[in-house]
C-alpha positions in Angstrom: 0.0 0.0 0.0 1.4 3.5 -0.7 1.3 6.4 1.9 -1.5 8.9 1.7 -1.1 12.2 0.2 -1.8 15.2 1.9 -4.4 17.6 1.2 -8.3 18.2 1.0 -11.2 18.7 -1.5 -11.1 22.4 0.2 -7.9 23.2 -1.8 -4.0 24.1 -0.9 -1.5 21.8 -2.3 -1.6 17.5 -2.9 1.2 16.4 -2.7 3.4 13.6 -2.8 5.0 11.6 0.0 8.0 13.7 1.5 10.5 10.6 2.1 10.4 10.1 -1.4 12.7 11.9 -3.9 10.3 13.0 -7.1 11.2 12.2 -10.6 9.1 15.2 -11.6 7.6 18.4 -10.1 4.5 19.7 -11.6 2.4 22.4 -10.0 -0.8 23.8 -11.6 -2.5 26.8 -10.4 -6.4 26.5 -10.3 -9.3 28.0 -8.8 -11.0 24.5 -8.8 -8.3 22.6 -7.1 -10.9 20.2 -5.4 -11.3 19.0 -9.1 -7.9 17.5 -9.1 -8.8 15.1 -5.6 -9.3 11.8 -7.3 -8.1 11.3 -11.0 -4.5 11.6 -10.8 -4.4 9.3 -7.4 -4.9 5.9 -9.2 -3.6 3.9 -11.5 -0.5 4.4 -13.5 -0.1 8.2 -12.3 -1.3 7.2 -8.8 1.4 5.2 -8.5 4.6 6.9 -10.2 3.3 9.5 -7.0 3.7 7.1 -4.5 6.9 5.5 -6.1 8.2 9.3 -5.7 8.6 9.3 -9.7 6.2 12.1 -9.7 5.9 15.7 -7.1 2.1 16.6 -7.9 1.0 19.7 -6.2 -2.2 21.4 -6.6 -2.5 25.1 -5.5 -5.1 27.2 -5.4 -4.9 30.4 -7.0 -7.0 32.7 -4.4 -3.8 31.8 -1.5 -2.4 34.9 -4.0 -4.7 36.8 -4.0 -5.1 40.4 -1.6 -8.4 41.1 -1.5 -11.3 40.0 1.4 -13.2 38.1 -1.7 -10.2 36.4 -3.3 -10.6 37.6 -6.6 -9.0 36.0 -9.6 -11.3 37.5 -12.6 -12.7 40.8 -13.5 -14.2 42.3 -16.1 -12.8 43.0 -19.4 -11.9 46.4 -20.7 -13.5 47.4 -23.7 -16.7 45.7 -22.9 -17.9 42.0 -24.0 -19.2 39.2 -22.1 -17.5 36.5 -19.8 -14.7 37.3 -17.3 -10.5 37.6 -17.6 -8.2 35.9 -15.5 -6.4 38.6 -13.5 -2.7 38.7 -14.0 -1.6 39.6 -10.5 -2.1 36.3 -8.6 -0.7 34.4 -11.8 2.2 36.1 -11.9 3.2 36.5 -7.6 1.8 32.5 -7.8 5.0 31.6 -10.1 7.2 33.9 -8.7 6.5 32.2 -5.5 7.0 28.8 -6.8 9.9 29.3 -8.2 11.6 31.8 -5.7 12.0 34.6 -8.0 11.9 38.1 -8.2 9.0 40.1 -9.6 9.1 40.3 -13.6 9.1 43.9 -14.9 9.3 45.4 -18.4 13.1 45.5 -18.1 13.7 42.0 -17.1 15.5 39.3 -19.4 16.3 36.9 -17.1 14.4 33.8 -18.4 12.4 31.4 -16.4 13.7 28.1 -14.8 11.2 25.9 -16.1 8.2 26.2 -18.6 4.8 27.6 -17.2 2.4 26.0 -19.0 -1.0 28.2 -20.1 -4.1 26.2 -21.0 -5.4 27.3 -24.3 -7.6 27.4 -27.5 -5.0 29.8 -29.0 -1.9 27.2 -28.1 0.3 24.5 -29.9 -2.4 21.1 -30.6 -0.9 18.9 -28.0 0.3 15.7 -30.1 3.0 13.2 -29.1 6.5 15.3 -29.8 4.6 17.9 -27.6 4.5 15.7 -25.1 7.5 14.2 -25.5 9.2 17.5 -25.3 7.2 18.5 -22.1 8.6 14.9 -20.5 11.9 16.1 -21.0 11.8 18.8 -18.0 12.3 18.0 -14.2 9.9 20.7 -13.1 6.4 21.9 -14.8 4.2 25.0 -14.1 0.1 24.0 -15.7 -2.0 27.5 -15.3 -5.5 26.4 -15.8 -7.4 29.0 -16.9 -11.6 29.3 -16.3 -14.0 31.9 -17.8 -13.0 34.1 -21.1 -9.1 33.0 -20.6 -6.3 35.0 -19.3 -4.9 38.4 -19.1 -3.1 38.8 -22.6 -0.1 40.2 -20.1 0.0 36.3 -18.6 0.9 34.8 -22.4 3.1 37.7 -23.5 5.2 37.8 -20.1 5.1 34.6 -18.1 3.9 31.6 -20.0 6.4 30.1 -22.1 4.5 27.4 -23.4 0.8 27.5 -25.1 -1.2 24.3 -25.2 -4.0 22.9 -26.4 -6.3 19.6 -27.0 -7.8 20.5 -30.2 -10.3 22.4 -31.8 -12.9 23.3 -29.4 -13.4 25.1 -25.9 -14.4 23.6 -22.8 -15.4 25.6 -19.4 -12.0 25.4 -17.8 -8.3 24.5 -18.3 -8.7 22.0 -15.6 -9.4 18.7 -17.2 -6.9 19.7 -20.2 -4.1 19.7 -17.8 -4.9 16.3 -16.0 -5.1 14.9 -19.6 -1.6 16.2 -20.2 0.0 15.4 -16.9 -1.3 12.0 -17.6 -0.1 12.1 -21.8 3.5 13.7 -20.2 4.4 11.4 -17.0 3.6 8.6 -18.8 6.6 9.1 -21.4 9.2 9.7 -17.8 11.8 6.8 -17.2 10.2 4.1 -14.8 6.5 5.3 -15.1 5.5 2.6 -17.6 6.0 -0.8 -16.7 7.6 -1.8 -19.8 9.8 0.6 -21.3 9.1 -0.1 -24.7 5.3 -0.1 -24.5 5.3 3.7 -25.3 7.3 3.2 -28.3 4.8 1.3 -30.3 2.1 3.3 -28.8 0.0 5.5 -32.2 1.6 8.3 -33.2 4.8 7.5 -30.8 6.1 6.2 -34.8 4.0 8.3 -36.6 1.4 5.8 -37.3 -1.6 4.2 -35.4 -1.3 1.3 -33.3 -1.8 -2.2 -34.8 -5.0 -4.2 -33.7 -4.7 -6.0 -30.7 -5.8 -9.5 -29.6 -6.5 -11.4 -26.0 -8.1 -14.8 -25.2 -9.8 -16.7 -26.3 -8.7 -17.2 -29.6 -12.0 -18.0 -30.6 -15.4 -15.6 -29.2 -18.6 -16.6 -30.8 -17.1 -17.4 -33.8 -14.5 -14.2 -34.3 -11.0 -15.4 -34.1 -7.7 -14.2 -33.7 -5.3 -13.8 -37.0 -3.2 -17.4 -37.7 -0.3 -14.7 -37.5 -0.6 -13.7 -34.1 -0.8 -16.9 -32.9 2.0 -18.8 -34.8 4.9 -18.4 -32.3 7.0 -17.0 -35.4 8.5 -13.5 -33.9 9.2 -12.2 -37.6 6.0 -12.9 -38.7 4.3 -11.2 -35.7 6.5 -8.5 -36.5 5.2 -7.8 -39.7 2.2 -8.6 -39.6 1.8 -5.7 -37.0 3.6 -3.3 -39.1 1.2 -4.1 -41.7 -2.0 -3.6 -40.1 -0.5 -0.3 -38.2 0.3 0.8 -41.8 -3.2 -0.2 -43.2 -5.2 1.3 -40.1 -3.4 4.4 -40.8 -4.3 4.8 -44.4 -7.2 4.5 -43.6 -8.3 6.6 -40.9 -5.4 9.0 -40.5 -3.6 9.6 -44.1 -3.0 12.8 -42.8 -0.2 11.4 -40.6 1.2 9.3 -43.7 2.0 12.7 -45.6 5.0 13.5 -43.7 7.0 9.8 -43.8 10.2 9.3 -45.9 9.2 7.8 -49.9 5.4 9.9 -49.9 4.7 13.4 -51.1 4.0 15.7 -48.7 0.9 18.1 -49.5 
């Protein structure tokens, strides 16, 4: 059994057992923390947490905030529907974190480790993003909630822009528990096998082959001679085949780009 984090559905931080040495740091600011108590406590990311091959920590955003209601949004100037994500408690939220002074106009120095905005605007998230992202020891997520943020945030403290695709959901918070789980997964002892991430789709530019369990035989659909022959080789290609086929099929798109085909 692992140890229990620390923290409540009330907010403040979750985080990870202190006799263990993380992996990886990742702290996302939130002003739904409470929505992070549960999904990332089980399974594969549950337990690279208690193996100390992941530091979660969940913070709420009002703890920097300086007003008696704790505001993170106001209005926007200008006019328009929907609410802005106030720059102030972003920015003295990072600067915390990471221990650094406040960023002015003047300032060049850049930041220790990527900060991490949720957004429509932002890079699709595919699998070199996330491989990239996997690469860092420490992560900043800012999960943004009502019209977005403060176009001061992107310009002077986010250095990275994400997104899932193209469409808009309320908040950034279930984006960034999709990409914890896309980017800790790819970290050196997270994944059982170390190779299973390799032939996962897209991690060789194509989809996944089909995959097969027992019984060989259910109600009359059986599994491919191939797959049950023993024969490595044949395995082998037979896999490469079908990932190949699948591919052509339902994502030529990613087919455009491989060595020997024409690129549109």
């Amino acid at each position: 059994m692992g140890e229990e984090y620390r923290g409540s559905s009330e907010g403040g931080a979750i985080e990870a057992p202190a006799a263990q040495a993380p992996g990886m740091r990742i702290d996302v600011l939130t002003v739904l923390p409470a929505m992070f108590v549960g999904p990332l406590d089980h399974s594969i990311i549950g337990r690279a947490r208690t193996r100390g091959l992941l530091d979660l920590r969940v913070h709420d955003l009002r703890d920097w905030t300086h007003d008696r209601h704790r505001t993170t949004d106001d209005y926007a100037f200008g006019g328009g529907g929907g609410m802005v994500m106030k720059p102030e408690p972003l920015f003295e939220a990072v600067e915390d974190l990471l221990g650094i002074p406040p960023r002015l106009p003047d300032g060049r120095e850049p930041l220790p480790c990527p900060v991490v905005m949720m957004t429509p605007q932002g890079r699709r998230l595919d699998h070199a993003y996330a491989q990239e992202l996997s690469r860092y020891d420490r992560l900043i997520f800012l999960a943004g909630h009502y019209e977005g943020f403060d176009e001061r945030v992107r310009q002077h403290l986010a250095t990275h822009e994400l997104s899932l695709g193209d469409f808009v959901v309320t908040g950034g918070e279930i984006p960034v528990m999709l990409t914890i789980d896309a980017v800790v997964r790819l970290r050196p002892g997270v994944v059982g096998l170390a190779s299973a991430t390799e032939t996962d789709s897209f991690a060789a530019g194509l989809l996944e082959h089909p995959q097969y369990t027992r019984p060989a035989d259910f109600r009359g659909w059986t599994v491919p001679e191939q797959l049950l022959s023993g024969h490595h080789a044949q395995v082998a290609r037979w896999r490469a085949e079908q990932s190949l086929a699948r591919t052509a099929e339902r994502r030529p798109d990613l087919l455009a780009g491989r060595p020997g085909r024409q690129g549109s």
